[in-house]
C-alpha positions in Angstrom: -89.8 -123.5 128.7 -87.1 -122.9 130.8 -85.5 -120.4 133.8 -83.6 -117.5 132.2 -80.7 -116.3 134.4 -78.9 -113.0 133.0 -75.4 -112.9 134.8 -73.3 -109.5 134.5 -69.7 -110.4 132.9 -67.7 -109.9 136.2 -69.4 -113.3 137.2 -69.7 -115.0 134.2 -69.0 -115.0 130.1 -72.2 -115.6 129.4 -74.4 -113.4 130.2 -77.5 -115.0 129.8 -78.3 -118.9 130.8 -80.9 -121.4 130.4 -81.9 -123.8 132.5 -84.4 -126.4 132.0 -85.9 -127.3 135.8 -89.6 -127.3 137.1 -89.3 -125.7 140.5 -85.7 -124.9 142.3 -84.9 -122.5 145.3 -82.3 -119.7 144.3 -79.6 -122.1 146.3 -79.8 -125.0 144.5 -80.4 -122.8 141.2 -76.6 -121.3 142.3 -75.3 -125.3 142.7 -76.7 -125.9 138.9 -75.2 -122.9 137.8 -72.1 -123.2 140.0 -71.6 -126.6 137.7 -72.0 -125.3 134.2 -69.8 -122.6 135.0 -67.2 -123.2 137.8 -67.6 -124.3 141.2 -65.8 -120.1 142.1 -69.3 -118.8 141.1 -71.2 -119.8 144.4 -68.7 -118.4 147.1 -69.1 -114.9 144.3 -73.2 -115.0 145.2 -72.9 -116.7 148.4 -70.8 -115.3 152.2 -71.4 -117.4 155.1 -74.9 -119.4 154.0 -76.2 -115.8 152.8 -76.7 -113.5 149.6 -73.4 -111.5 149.6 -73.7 -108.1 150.2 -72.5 -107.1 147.3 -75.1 -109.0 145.0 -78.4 -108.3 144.3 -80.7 -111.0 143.0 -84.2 -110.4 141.5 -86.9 -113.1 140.6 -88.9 -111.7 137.3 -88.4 -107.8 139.0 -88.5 -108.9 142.9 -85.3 -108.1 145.3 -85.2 -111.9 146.5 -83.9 -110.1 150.1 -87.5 -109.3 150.5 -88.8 -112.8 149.2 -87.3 -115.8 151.1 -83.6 -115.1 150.1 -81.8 -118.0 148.9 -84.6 -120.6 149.7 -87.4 -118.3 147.1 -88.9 -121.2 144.9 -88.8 -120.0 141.3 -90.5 -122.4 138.3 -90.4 -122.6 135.3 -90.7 -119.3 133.0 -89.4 -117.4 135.6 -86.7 -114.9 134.8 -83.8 -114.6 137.3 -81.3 -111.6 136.9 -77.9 -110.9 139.2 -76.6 -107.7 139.8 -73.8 -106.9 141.6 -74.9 -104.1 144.5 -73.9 -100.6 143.3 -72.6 -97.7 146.1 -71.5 -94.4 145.8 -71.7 -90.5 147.3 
């Protein structure tokens, strides 16, 4: 079993990844990610050491914002999903 990362198609052409790790924090998950897909991906999640504003990141459902941001542990099994923030009015 592995992590399942969905990706929307702004960010990536693939739209869903696996990665085979035991236990990873968000960060280092971005790093693997980051090179399998281009080292550009990172500084698109990550502004100055932090989630960008304009990303959301859930850990199977959970807002990572209100988990430990970029240092929430996920294992494997877990299914991690970014979505870039939507605004309007």
């Amino acid at each position: 079993m592995s992590v399942k990362i969905r990706l929307p198609s702004a960010i990536s052409p693939e739209n869903e990844i696996e990665l085979d790790v035991e236990t990873c924090t968000i960060e280092e998950l971005f790093d693997m990610l980051s090179e399998k897909i281009g080292q550009d991906l990172k500084r698109k999640l990550v502004k100055n050491g932090e989630l960008s504003p304009f990303i959301n990141v859930f850990v199977n459902g959970e807002n990572i914002r209100y988990l430990d941001g970029l240092r929430t542990v996920i294992r494997k099994g877990d299914e991690v999903s970014v979505v870039p923030a939507v605004a309007g009015g």
